[in-house]
N, C-alpha and C positions, 0 to 999 in steps of 0.2 A: 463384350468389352475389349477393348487394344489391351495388352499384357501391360500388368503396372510396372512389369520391368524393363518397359521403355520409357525414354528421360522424354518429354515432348518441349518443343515440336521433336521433332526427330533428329537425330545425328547420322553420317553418313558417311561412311570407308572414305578414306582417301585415297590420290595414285602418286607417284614418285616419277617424277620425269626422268627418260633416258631417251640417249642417243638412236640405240640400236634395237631393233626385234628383240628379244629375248630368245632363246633356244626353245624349242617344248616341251624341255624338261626342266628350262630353270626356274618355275615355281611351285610349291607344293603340289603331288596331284597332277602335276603337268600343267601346260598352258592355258588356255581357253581364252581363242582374241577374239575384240568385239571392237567395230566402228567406234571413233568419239566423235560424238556427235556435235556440232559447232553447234549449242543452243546455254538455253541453263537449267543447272541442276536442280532436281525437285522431289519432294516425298510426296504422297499422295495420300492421304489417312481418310480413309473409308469406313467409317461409324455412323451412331445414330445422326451425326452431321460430318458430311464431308469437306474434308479440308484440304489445301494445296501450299509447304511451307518450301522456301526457298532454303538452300545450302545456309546461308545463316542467320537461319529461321524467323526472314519475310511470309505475313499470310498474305498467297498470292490468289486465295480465293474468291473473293472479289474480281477482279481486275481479270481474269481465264474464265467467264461462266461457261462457255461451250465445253472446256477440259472437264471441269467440276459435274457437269449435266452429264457426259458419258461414263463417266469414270462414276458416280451414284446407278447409274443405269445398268454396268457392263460390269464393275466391280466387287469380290464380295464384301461382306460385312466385317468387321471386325478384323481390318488388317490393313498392311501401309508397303504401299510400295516406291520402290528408287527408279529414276527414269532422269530422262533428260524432255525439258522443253523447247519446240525446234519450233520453227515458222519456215514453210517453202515459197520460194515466188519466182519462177519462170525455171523451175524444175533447179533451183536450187536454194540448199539452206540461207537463211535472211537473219543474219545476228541485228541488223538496223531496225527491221521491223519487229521483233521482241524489244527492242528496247525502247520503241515508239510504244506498243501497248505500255509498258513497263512504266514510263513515263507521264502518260495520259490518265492512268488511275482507274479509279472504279466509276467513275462517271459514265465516259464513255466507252465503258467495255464492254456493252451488248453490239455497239455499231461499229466497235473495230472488231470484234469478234467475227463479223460477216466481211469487212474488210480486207480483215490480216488475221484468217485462220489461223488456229494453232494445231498441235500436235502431240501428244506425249508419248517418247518412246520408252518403252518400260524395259531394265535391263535388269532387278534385280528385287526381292520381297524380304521385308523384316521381321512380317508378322501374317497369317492366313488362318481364319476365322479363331481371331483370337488365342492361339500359340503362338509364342517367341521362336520366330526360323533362326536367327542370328547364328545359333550356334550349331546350324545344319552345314555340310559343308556346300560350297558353291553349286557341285552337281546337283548336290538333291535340291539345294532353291534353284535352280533353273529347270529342273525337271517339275516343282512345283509352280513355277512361274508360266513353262510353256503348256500346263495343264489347264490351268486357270485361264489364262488366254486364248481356250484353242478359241471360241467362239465371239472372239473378240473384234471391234471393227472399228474405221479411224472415225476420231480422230485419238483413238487407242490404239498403241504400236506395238509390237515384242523387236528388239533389237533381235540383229542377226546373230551368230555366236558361231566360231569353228574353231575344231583341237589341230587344224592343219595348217602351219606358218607361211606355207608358200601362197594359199588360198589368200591368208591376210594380211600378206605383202599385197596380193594382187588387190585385194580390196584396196589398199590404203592407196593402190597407185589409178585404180579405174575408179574409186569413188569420191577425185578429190576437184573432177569439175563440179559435184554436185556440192560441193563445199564439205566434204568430210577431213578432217583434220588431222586423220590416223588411225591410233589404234588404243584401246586400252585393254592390257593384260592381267588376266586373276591364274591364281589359282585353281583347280580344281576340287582340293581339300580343302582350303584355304573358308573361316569363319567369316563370318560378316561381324568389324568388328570397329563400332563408330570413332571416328577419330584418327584413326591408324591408319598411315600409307601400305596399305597390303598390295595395292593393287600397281599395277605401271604404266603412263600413259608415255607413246612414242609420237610424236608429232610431227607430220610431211611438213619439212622446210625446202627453202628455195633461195637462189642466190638472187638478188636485187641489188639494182643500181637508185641511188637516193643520193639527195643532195645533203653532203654534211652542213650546216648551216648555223648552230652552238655548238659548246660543251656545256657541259655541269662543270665545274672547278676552272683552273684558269687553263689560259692559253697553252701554257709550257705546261701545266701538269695536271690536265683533263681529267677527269673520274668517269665522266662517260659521252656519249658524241650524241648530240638534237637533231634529229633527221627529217628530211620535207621532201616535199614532191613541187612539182609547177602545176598549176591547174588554174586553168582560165586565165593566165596572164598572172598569175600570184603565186608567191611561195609560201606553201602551206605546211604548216607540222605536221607532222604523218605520225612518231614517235621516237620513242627510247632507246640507246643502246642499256644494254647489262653491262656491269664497268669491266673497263677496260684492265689489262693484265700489264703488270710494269713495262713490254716490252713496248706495246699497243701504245700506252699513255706515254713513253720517250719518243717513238717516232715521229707519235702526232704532232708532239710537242715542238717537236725541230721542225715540221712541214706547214703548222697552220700559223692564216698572221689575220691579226684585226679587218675587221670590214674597212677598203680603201673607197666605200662609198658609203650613201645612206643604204641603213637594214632596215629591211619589214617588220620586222621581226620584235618583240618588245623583249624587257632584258627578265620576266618571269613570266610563267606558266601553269594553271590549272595541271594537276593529275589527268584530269580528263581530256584536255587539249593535249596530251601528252600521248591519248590512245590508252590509258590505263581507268580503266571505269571504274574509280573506288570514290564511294561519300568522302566528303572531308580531306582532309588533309593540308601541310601549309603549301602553300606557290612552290614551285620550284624556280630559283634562282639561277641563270642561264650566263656564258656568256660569248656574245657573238661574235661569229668567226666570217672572214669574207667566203661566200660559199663555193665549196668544191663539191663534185663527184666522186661519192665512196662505193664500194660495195660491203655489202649485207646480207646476214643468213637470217634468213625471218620464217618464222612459222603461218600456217595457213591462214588462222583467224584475223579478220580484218571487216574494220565498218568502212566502209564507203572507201577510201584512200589510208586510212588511218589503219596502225598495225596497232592492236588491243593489246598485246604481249612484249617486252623488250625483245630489243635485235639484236643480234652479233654479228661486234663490227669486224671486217674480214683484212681489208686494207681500201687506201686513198686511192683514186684512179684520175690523178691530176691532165692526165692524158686526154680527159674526156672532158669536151666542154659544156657548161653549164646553161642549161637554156634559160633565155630569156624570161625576166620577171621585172613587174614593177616595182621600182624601189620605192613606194610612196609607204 
């Protein structure tokens, strides 16, 4: 039986964004970096029926039968593991293609299964044939985890893991054609402890040039800037900045002025048009600006054109002209 001391579906550590590597010594136990993986997060509970629940707690067991087939096969009984779900295609990770299976449902999840493989890489165990790990510290569930694993094969993973910063610097800098995102940092001591940011992820960002093209709030006194690209002859929403800081929001304010022509552009927008994939929510209410070139700090994650995560905006580069787009 799974410990009735876990809450189901399952709950899962959380990480705390920062800037910089951490030292390795700044968390309990020392460091221990590991790849983040551009995919989504997933428990994996291996009982008399196995099951695959999403961070907040989708059954994605359905919709993955090749995850569910290895992971009953390769997995033991009575226990639940943390991992991330990736999809590769031309030797790099595919956040589009998870969210095409994701989308398409349980239908046709045996013929995207052969289409658009998946993957599970497993980074961490909450429960092993029925004891509660949680309150083991991190070394000893990774020493149970790469135990459990040694005999394991894809489309089952064990993430890499090293206590040496320069190694995972390097990582984060040679693994980020393959769409790796950075780094996420634990403890060594450190409990598995659902809910709580124990952990720290650092994410490879990159300076972009984007076309500013709204705000959120008004002209003179912006809350944060609507960002696009040109593509095929159109200006597209690409995403969000994080708002803007008083100094940010006066500059802009004195430098942007009304569209002096027709905008593409309509005056609200989906979350989701936005590059923010969340159900729900209301429009966001936009207003357009005649479009300049900004620069931007954006992190790796990205569907197609679109940044999934807000940007930070850096400054306007009125210097640089804006390419051509139909204004229809």
């Amino acid at each position: 039986m799974i410990p009735a001391s876990i809450r189901f579906p399952p709950e899962v550590v959380l990480a705390r964004a920062a800037d910089a590597i951490p030292a390795e010594t700044a968390l309990p136990g020392g460091c221990r970096f590991e790849p983040k993986w551009d995919g989504f997060r997933v428990t994996i509970v291996c009982d008399a029926v196995t099951s695959m629940w999403s961070r907040r707690g989708t059954d994605l067991t359905g919709i993955f039968p090749e995850i569910v087939a290895a992971a009953r096969d390769q997995l033991p009984l009575q226990s639940i593991f943390d991992g991330e779900l990736v999809i590769w295609r031309d030797e790099r990770l595919a956040f589009d293609a998870l969210l095409k299976r994701l989308s398409s449902g349980a239908r046709r999840a045996r013929s995207l299964a052969r289409e658009l493989p998946a993957h599970l890489v497993l980074f961490d165990v909450l429960a092993l044939d029925g004891l509660d790990a949680r309150r083991l510290r991190f070394d000893d569930r990774r020493e149970l985890l790469v135990e459990t694993l040694d005999a394991a094969a894809p489309p089952i993973l064990l993430s890499p893991m090293t206590t040496d910063r320069a190694e995972a610097e390097a990582w984060s800098a040679d693994m980020a054609a393959a769409g790796i995102e950075g780094l996420v940092v634990k403890g060594g001591a450190q409990p598995y402890r659902p809910g709580e940011r124990l952990w720290v992820k650092v994410k490879r960002r990159e300076t972009v040039d984007v076309v500013l093209g709204a705000v959120i709030g008004t002209i003179r006194e912006p809350a944060s800037i609507v960002v696009g690209a040109v593509l095929d002859g159109r200006l597209r929403v690409t995403g969000q900045s994080a708002p803007l800081n008083h100094g940010q929001a006066h500059t802009l304010g004195s430098l942007l002025a009304p569209p002096s022509r027709p905008h593409p552009w309509p005056t609200q927008l989906s979350q989701a048009a936005l590059g923010r994939f969340r159900a729900g929510g209301d429009p966001t209410i936009m207003t357009l600006v005649e479009p300049v070139i900004a620069e931007v700090s954006a992190d790796a994650a990205r569907t197609a054109e679109a940044f999934r995560h807000t940007v930070r905006f850096q400054r306007l580069r009125p210097d640089l002209p804006v390419p051509d787009f139909t204004r229809e």
